[in-house]
C-alpha positions as CSV (number, residue, x, y, z in Angstrom):
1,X,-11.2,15.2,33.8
2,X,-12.4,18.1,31.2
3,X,-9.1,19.3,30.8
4,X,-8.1,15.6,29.7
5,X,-10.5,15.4,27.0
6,X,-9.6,18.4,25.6
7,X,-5.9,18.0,25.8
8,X,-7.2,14.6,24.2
9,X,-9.2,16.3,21.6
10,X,-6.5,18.8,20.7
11,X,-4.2,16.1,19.9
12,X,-6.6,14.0,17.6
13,X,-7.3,17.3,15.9
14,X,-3.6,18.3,15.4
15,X,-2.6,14.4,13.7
16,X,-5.0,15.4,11.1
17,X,-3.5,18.4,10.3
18,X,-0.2,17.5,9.5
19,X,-1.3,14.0,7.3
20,X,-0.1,13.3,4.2
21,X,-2.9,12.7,1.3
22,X,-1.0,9.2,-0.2
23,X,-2.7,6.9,-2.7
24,X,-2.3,3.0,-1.5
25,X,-3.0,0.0,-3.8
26,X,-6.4,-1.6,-2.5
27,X,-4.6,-4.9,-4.0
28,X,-1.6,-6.5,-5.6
29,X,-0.1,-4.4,-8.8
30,X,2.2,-7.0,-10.8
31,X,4.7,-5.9,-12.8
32,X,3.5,-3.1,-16.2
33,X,0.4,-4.0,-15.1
34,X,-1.4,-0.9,-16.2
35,X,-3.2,0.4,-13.2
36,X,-7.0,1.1,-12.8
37,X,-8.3,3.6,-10.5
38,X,-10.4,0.8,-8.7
39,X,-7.1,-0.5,-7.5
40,X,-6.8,2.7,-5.7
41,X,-7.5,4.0,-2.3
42,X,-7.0,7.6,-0.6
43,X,-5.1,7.2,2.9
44,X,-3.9,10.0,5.5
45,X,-0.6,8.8,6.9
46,X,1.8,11.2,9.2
47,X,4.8,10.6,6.9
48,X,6.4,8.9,4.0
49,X,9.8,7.7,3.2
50,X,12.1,10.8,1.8
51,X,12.6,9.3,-1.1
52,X,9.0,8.7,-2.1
53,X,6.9,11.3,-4.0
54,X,3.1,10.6,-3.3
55,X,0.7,10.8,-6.9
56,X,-2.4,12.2,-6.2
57,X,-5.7,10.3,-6.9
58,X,-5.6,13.7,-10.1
59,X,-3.0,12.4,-11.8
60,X,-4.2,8.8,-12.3
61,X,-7.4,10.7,-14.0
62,X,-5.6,12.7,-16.3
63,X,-3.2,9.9,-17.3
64,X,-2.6,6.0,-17.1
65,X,0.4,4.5,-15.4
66,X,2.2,1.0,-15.1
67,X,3.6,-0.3,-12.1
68,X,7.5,-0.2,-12.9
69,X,7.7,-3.5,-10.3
70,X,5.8,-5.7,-8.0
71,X,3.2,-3.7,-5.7
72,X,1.8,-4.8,-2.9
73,X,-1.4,-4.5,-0.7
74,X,-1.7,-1.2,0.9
75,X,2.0,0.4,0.0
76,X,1.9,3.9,-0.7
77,X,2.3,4.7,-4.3
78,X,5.3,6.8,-5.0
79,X,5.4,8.4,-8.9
80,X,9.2,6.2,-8.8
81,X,7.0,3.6,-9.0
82,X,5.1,4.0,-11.5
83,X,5.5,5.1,-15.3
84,X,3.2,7.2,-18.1
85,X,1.6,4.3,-20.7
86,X,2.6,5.4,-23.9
87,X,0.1,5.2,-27.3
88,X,2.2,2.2,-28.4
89,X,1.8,0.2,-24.7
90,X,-2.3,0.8,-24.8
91,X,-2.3,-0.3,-28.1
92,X,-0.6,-3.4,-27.5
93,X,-2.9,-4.0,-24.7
94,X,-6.3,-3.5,-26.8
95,X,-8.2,-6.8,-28.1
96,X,-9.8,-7.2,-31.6
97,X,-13.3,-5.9,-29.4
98,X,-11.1,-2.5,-28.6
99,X,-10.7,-2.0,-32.3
């Protein structure tokens, strides 16, 4: 029985190790909606698809991004899916309070 919960323990301990830091949307991201951090969530997952390249929760604080289509609940955020806002897009986005 003790070597069960060990073998049990040792494999718990060994999923963690090879997770994947992803960010997931905590909701819906419509399309060039720019996206706020508070829409995000950090997740471990085992694996992503081979064509996706996972952001990191450091690049949404060093820049802002639009969601380049439709994203929904709890997908993985992949930078093909999202794009930098340029000076021009923020500006376009600003009310008369922002200026």
């Amino acid at each position: 029985m003790l070597r069960l919960k060990c073998l049990f323990f040792v494999i718990i301990l060994s999923i963690n190790l090879y997770a994947i830091d992803v960010i997931v949307a905590n909701s819906k991201i419509n399309y060039k909606e720019i996206i706020s951090v508070k829409k995000l969530s950090s997740a471990n997952v085992l694996s992503v698809k081979k064509y996706c390249i996972p952001v990191t929760i450091n690049d949404f604080e060093q820049n802002k991004y639009f969601a380049k289509h439709y994203i929904r609940k709890g997908a993985v955020i992949c930078l093909k899916d999202i794009e930098t806002v340029s000076y021009t897009h923020l500006r376009a986005h600003e009310t008369r309070e922002d200026l």
